[in-house]
C-alpha atoms as an extended CHARMM CRD file, in Angstrom:
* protein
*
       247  EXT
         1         1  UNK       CA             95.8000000000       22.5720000000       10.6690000000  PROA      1               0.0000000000
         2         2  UNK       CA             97.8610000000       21.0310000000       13.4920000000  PROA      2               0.0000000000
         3         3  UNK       CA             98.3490000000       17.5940000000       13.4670000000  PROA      3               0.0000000000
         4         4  UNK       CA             97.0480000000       17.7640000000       17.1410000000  PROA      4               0.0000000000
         5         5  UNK       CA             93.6800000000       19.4030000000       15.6100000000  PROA      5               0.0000000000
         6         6  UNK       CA             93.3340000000       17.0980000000       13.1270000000  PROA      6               0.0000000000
         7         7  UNK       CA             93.2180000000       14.3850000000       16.0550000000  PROA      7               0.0000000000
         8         8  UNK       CA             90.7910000000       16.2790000000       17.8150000000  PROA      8               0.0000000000
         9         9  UNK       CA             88.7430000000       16.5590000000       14.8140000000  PROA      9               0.0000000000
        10        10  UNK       CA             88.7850000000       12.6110000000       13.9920000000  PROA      10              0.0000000000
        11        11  UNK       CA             88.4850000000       11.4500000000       17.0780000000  PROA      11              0.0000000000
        12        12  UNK       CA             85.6190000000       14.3310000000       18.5430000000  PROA      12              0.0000000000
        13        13  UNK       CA             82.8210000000       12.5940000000       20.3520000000  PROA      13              0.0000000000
        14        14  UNK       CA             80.6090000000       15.1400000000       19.1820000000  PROA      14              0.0000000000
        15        15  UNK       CA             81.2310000000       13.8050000000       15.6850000000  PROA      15              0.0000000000
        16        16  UNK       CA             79.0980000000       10.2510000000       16.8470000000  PROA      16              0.0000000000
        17        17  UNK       CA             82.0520000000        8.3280000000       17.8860000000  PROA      17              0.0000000000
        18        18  UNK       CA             82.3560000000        8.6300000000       21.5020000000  PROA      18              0.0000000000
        19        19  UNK       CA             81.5440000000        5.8750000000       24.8110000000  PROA      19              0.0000000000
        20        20  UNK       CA             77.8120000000        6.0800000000       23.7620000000  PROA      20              0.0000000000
        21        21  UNK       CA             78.7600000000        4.1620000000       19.8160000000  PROA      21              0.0000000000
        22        22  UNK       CA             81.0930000000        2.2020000000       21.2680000000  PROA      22              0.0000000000
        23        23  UNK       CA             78.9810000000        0.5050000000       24.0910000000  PROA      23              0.0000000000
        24        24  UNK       CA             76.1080000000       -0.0410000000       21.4820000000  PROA      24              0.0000000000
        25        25  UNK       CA             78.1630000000       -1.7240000000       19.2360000000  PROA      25              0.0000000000
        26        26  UNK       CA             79.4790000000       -3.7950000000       22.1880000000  PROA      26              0.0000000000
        27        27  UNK       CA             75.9420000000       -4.8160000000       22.8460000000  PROA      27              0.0000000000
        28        28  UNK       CA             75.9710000000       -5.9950000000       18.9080000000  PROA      28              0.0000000000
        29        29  UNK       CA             78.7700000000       -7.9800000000       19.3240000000  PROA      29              0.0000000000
        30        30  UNK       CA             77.6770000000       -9.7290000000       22.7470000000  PROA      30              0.0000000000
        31        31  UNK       CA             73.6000000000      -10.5840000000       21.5230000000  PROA      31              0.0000000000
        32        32  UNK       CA             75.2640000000      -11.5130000000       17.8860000000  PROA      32              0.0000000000
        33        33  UNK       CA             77.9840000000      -14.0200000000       19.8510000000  PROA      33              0.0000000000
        34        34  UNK       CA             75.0210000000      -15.5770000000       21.7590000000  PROA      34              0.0000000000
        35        35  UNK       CA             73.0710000000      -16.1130000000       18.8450000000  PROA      35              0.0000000000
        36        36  UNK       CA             76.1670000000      -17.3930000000       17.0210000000  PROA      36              0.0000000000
        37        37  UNK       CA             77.3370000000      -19.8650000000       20.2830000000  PROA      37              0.0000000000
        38        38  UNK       CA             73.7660000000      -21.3190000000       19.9120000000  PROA      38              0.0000000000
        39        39  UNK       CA             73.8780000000      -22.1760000000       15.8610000000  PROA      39              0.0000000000
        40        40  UNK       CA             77.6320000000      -23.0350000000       16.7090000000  PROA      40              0.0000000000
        41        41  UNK       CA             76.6290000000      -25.6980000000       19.2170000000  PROA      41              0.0000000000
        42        42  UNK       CA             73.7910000000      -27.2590000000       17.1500000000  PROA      42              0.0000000000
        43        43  UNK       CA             76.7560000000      -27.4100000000       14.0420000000  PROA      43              0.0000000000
        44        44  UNK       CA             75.0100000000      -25.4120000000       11.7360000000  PROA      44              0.0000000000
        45        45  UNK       CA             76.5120000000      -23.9900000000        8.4050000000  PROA      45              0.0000000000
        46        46  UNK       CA             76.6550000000      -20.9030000000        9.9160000000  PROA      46              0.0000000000
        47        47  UNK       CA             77.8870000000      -20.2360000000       13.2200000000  PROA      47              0.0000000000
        48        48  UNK       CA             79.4010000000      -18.0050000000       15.8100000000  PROA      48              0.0000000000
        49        49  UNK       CA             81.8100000000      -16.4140000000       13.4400000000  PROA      49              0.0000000000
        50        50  UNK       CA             79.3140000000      -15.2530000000       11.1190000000  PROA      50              0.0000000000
        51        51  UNK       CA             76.5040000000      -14.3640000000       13.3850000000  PROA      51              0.0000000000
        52        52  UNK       CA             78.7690000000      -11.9050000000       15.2220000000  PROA      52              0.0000000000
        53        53  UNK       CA             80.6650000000      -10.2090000000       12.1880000000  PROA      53              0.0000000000
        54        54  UNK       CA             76.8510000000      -10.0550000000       10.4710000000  PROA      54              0.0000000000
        55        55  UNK       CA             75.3150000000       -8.4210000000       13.6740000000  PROA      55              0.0000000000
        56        56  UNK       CA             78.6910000000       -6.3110000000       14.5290000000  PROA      56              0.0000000000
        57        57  UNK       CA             78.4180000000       -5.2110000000       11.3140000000  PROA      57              0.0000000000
        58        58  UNK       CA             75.1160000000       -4.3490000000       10.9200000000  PROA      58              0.0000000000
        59        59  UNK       CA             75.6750000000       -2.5310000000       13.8110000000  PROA      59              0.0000000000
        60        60  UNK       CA             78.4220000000       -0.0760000000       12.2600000000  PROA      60              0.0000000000
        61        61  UNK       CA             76.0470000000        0.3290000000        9.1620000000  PROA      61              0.0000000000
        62        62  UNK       CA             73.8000000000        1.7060000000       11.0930000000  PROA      62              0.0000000000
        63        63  UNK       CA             75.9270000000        4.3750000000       13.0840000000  PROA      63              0.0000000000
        64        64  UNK       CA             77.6210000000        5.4530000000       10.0790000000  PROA      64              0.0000000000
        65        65  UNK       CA             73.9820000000        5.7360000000        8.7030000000  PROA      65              0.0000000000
        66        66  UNK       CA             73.0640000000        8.0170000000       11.7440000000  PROA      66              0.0000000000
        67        67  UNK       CA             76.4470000000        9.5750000000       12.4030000000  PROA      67              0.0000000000
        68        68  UNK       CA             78.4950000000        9.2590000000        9.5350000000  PROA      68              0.0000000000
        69        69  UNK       CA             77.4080000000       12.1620000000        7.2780000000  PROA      69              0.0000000000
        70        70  UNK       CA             77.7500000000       15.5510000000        9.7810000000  PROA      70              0.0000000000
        71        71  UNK       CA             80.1850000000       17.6160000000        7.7560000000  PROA      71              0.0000000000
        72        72  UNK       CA             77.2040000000       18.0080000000        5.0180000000  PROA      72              0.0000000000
        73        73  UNK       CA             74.2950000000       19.1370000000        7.4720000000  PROA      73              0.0000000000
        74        74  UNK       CA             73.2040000000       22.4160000000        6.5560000000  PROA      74              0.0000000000
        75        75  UNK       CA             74.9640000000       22.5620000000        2.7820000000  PROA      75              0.0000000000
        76        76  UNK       CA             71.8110000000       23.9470000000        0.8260000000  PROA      76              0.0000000000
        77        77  UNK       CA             70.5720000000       21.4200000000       -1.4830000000  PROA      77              0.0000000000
        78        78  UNK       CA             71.2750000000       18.2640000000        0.4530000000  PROA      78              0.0000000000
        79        79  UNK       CA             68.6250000000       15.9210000000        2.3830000000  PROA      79              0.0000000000
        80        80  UNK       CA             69.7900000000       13.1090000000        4.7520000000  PROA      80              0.0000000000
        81        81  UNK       CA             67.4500000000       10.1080000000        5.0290000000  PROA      81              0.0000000000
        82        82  UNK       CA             70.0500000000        7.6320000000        7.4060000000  PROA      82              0.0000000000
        83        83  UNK       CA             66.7690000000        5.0630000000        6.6090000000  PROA      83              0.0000000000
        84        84  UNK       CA             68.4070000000        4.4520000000        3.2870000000  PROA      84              0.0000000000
        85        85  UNK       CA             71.4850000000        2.8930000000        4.2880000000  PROA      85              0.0000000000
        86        86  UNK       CA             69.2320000000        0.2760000000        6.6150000000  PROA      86              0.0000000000
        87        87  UNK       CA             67.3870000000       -0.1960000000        3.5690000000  PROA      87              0.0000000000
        88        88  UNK       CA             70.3580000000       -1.4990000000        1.8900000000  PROA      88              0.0000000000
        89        89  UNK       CA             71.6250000000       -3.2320000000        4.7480000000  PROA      89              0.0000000000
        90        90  UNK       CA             68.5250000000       -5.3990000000        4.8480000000  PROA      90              0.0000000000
        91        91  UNK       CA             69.0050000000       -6.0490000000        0.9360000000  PROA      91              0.0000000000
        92        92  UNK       CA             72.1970000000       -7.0680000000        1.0910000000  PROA      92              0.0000000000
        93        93  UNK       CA             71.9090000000       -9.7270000000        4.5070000000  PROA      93              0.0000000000
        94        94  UNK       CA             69.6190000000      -11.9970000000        1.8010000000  PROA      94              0.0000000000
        95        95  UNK       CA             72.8610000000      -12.2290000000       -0.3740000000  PROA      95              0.0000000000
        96        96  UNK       CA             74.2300000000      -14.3850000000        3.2560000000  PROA      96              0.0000000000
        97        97  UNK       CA             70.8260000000      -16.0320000000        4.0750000000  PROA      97              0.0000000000
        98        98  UNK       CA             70.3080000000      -16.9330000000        0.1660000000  PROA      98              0.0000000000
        99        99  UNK       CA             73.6000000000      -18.9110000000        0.4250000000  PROA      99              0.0000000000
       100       100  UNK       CA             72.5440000000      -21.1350000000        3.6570000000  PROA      100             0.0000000000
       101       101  UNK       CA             69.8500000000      -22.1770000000        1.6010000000  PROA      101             0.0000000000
       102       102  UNK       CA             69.9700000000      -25.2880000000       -0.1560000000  PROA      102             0.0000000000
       103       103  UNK       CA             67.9260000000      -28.1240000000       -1.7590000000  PROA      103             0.0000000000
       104       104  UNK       CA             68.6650000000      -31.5750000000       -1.3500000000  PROA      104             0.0000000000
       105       105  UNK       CA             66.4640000000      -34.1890000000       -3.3120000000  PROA      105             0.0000000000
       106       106  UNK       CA             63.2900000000      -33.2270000000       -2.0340000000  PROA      106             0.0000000000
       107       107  UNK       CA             63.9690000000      -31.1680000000        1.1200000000  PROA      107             0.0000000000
       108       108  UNK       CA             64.6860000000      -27.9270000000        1.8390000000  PROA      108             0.0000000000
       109       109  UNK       CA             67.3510000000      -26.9810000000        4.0860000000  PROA      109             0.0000000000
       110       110  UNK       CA             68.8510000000      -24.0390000000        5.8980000000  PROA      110             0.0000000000
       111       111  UNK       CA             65.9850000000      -22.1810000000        6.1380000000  PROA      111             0.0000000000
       112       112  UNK       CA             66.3040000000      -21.8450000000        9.8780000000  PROA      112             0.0000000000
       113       113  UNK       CA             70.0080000000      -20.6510000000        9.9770000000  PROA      113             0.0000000000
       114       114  UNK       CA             69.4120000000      -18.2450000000        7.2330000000  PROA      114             0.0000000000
       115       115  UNK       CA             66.2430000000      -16.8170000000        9.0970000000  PROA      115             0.0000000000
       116       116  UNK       CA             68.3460000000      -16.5740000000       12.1830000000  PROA      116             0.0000000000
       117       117  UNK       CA             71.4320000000      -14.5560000000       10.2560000000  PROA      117             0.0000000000
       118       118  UNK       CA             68.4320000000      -11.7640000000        9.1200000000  PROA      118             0.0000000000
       119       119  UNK       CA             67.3100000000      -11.7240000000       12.7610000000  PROA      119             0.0000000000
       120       120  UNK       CA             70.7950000000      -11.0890000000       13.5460000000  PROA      120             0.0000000000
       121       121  UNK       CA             71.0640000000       -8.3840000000       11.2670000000  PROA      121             0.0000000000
       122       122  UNK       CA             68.0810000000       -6.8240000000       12.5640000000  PROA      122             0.0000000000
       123       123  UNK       CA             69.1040000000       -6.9050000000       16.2040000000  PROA      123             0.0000000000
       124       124  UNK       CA             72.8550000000       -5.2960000000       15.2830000000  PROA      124             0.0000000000
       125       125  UNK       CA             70.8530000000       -2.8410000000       13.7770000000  PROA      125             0.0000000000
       126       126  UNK       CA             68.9710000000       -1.9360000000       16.5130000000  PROA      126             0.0000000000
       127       127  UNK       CA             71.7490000000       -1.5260000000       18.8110000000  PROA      127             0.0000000000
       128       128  UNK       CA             73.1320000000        1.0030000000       16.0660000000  PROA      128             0.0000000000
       129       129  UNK       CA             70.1510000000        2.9090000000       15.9650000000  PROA      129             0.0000000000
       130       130  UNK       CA             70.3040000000        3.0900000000       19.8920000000  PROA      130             0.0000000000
       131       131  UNK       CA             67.4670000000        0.7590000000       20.8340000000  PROA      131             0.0000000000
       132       132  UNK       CA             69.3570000000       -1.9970000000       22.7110000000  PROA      132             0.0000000000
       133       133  UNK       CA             66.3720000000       -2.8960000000       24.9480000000  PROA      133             0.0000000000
       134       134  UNK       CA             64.4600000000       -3.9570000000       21.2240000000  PROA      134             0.0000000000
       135       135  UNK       CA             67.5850000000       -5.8780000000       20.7520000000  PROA      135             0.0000000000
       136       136  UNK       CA             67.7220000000       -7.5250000000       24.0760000000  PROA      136             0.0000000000
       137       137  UNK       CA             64.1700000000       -8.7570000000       23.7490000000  PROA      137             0.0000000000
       138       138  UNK       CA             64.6510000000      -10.0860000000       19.9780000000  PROA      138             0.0000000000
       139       139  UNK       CA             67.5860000000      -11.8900000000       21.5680000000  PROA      139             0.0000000000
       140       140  UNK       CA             65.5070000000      -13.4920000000       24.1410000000  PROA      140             0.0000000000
       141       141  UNK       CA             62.9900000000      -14.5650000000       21.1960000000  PROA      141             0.0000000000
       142       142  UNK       CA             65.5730000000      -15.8610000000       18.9000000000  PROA      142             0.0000000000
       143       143  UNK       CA             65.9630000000      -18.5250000000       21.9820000000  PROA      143             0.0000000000
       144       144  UNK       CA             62.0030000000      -18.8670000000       22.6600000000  PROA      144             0.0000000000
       145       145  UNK       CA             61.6050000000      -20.2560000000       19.2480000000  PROA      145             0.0000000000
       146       146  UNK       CA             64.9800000000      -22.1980000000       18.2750000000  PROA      146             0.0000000000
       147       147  UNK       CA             64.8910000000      -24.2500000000       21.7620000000  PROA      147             0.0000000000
       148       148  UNK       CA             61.3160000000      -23.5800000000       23.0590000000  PROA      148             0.0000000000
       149       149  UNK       CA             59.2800000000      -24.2840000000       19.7260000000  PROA      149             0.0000000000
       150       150  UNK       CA             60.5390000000      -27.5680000000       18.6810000000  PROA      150             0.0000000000
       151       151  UNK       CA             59.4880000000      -28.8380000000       22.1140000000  PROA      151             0.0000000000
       152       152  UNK       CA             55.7570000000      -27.8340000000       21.9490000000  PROA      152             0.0000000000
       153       153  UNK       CA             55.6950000000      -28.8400000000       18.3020000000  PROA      153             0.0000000000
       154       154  UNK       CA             57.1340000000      -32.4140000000       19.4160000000  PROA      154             0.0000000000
       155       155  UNK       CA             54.2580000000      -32.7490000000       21.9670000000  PROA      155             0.0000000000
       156       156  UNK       CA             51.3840000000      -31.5070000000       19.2940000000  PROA      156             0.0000000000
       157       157  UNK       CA             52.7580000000      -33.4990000000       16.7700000000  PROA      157             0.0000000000
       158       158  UNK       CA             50.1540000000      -36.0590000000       15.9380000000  PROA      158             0.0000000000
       159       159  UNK       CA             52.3780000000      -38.4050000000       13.8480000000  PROA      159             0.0000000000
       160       160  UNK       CA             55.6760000000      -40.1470000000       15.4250000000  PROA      160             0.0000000000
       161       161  UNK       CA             58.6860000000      -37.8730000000       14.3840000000  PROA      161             0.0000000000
       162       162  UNK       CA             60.5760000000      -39.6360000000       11.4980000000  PROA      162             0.0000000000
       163       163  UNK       CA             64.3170000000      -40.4250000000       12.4470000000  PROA      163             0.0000000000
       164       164  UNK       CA             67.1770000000      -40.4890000000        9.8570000000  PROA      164             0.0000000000
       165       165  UNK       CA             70.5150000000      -42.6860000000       10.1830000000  PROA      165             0.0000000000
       166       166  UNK       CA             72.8900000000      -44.3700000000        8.8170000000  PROA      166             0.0000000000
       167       167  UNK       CA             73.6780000000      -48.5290000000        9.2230000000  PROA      167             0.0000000000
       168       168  UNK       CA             76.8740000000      -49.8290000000        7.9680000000  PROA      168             0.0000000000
       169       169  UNK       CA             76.8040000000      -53.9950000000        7.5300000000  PROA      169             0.0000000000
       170       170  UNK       CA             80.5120000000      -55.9130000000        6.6390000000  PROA      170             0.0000000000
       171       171  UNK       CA             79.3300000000      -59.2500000000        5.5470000000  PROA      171             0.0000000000
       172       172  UNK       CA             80.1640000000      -62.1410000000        3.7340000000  PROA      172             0.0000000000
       173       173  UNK       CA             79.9870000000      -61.9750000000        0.2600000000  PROA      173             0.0000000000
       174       174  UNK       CA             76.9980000000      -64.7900000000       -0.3260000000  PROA      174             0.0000000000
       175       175  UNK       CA             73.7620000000      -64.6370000000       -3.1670000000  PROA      175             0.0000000000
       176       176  UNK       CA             70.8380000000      -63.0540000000       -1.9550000000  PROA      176             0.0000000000
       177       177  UNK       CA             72.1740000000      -61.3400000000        1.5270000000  PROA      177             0.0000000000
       178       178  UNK       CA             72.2750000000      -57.8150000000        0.6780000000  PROA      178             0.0000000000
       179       179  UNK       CA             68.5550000000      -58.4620000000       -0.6620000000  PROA      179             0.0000000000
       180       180  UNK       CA             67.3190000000      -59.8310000000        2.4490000000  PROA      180             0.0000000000
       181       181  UNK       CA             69.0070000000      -56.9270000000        4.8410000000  PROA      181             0.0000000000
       182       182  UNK       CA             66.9790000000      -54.5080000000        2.3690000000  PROA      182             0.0000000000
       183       183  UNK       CA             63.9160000000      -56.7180000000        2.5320000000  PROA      183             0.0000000000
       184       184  UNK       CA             64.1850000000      -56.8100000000        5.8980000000  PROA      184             0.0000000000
       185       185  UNK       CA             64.8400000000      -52.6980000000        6.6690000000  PROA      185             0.0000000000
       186       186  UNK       CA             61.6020000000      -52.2610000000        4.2510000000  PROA      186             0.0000000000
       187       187  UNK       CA             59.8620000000      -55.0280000000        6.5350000000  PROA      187             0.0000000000
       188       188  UNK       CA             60.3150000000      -53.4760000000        9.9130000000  PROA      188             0.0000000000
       189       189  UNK       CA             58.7770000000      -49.9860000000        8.3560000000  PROA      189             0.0000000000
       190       190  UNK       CA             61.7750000000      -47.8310000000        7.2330000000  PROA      190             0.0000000000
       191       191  UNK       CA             62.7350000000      -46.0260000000        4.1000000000  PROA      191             0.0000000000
       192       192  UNK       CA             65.9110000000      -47.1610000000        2.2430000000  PROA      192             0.0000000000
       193       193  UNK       CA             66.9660000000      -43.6790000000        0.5510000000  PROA      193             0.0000000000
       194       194  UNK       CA             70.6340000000      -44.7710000000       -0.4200000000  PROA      194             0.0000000000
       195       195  UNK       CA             72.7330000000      -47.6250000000       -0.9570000000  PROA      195             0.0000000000
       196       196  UNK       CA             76.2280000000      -47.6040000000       -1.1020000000  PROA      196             0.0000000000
       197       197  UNK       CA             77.9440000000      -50.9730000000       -1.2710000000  PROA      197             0.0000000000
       198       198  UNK       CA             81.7450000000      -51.3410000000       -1.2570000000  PROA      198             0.0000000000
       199       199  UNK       CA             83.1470000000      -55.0080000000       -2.8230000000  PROA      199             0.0000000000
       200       200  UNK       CA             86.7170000000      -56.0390000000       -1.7030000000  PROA      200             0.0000000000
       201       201  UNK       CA             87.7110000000      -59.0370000000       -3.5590000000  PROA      201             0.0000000000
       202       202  UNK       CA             90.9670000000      -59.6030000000       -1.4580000000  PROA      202             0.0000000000
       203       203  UNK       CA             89.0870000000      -59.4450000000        1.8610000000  PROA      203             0.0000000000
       204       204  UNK       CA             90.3890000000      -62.1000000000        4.0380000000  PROA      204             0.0000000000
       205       205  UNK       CA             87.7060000000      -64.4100000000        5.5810000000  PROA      205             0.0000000000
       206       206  UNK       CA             85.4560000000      -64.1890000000        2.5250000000  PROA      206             0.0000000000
       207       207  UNK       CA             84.4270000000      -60.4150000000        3.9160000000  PROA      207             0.0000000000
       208       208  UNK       CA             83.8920000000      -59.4220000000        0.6350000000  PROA      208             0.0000000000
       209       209  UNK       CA             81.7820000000      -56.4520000000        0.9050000000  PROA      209             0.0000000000
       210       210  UNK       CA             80.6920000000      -53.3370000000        2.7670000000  PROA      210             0.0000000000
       211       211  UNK       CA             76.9920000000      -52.0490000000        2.4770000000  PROA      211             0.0000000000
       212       212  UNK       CA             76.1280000000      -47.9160000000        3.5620000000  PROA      212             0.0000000000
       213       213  UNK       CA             72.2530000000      -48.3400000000        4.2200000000  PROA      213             0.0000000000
       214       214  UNK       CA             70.5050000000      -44.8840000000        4.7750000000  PROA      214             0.0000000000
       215       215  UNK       CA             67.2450000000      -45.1460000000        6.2750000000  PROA      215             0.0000000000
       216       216  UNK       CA             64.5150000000      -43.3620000000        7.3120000000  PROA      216             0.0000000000
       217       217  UNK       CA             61.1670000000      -43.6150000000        9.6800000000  PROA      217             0.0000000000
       218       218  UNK       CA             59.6860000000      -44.0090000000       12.8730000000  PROA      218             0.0000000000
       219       219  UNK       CA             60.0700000000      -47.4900000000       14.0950000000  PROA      219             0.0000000000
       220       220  UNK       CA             62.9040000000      -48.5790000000       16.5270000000  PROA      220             0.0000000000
       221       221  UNK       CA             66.3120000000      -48.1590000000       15.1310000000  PROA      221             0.0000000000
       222       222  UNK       CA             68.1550000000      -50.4330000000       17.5340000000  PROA      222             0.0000000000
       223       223  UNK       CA             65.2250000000      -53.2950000000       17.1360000000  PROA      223             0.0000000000
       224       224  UNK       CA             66.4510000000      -53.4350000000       13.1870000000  PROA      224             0.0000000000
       225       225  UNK       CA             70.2960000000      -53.4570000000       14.2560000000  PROA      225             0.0000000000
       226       226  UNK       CA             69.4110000000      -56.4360000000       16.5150000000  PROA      226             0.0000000000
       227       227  UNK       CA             67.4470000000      -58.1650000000       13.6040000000  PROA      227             0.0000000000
       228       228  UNK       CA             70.2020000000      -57.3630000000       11.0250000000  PROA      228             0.0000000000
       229       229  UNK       CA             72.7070000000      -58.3840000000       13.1330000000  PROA      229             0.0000000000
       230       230  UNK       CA             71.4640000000      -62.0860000000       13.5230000000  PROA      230             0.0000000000
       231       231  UNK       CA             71.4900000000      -62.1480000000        9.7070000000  PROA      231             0.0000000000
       232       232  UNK       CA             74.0180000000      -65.0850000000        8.6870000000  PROA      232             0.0000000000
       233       233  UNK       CA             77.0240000000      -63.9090000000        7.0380000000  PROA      233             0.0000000000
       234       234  UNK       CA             76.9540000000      -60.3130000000        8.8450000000  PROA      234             0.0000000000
       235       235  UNK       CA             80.4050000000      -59.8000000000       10.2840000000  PROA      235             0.0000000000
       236       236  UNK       CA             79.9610000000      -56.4050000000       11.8710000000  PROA      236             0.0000000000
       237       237  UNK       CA             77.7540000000      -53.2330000000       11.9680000000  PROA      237             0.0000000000
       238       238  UNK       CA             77.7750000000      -49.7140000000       12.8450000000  PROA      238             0.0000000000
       239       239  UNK       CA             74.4510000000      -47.5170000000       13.5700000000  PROA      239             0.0000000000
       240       240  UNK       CA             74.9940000000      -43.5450000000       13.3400000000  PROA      240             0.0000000000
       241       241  UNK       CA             72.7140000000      -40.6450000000       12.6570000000  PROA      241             0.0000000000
       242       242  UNK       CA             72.7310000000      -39.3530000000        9.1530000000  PROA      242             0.0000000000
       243       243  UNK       CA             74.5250000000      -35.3320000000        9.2600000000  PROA      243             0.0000000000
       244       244  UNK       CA             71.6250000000      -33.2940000000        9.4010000000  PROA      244             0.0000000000
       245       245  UNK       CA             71.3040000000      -29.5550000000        8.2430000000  PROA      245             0.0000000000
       246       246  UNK       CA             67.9660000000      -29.0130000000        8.0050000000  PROA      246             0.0000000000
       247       247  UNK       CA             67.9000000000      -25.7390000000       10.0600000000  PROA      247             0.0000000000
């Protein structure tokens, strides 16, 4: 054989590799990019590089499942079922989503990321087995319940929605302070979960030490920096959200 037949042979449309595969698995790659851009923008462990490679991919599995195994039609003894290789594919996407899952002390995070890489999966999938218009509408539900949800849970939500940050005191080293900032956190209705104190000995000005105060709860964060602030012996303090990856 020619090399010029053996061209024509790899690259033959008829073979399932013509305009039709490669504008499906264009569709992948733009529906898994939006889904990506919107886990990229909300900083999640998994973003727009894996949400596109996952749905891309998925994607190929499935036209190789459909298209990949021509020469062997017709040999006598052997049965195609292209619904096994999704099978697998779906198997092997919880490997991923298993691995965005994680525990920390008693919550459970990543749940929504790795729910949103298998919905990814699904959708590259679809536009592999030719059904972008399925794909097109799970896209437009992936962004019905990441953005739309929270917002009707928030108004339902019969309890105020408990806030997590982070206050940072530099104060004067002096008995009994660092007591009455916690005392006084625990007072206004928030949770200390973590103390971190830092002592410099060889401060100048007697600012001796550097407190990490993680709180939690629904009361007014910028009340309690106000409060804490007036504390005598507090040089200086910083409010920031605790880094969140619940989703």
């Amino acid at each position: 054989m020619s090399y010029t037949h053996l061209a024509a042979a790899l690259f033959d449309p008829g073979s399932g590799q013509g305009w039709r595969q490669i504008a499906e698995l264009s569709i992948a790659l733009l529906l898994s990019s939006l889904i990506g851009l919107e886990r990229e923008a909300r900083q999640k462990s998994a973003g727009l590089r894996t949400h596109t490679l996952v749905g891309v991919g998925s994607a190929l599995f499935m036209e190789v499942s459909i298209h990949g195994f021509g020469a062997v039609t017709g040999i006598d003894g052997i049965g195609l079922d292209p619904s096994r290789v999704a099978a697998q594919v779906v198997s092997g996407i919880g490997f991923i989503g298993g691995g965005l899952i994680f525990v920390k002390k008693d919550a459970v995070r990543g749940l929504t990321t790795a729910a949103t890489v298998w919905l990814t999966c699904a959708i590259g999938m679809a536009c592999g087995g030719g059904l972008p218009l399925l794909a097109l509408a799970s896209t437009a539900v992936h962004f019905l319940v990441v953005r739309g949800f929270p917002k009707v849970t928030d108004r339902m939500a019969l309890a105020p929605s408990v806030e997590r940050f982070e206050v940072r005191l530099a104060y004067r080293a002096q008995h009994g302070l660092l007591g009455r900032m916690l005392a006084m956190c625990t007072g206004a209705g928030f949770q200390v979960t973590d103390v971190q104190v830092d002592t410099d000995p060889e401060a100048p000005d007697r600012v001796a030490s550097e407190v990490l105060l993680r709180l939690e709860g629904s009361a007014s964060a910028h009340d309690l920096v106000e409060r804490l602030s007036q504390l005598e012996g507090v040089r200086g303090i910083t409010l920031g959200r605790e880094s969140d990856h619940t989703e």
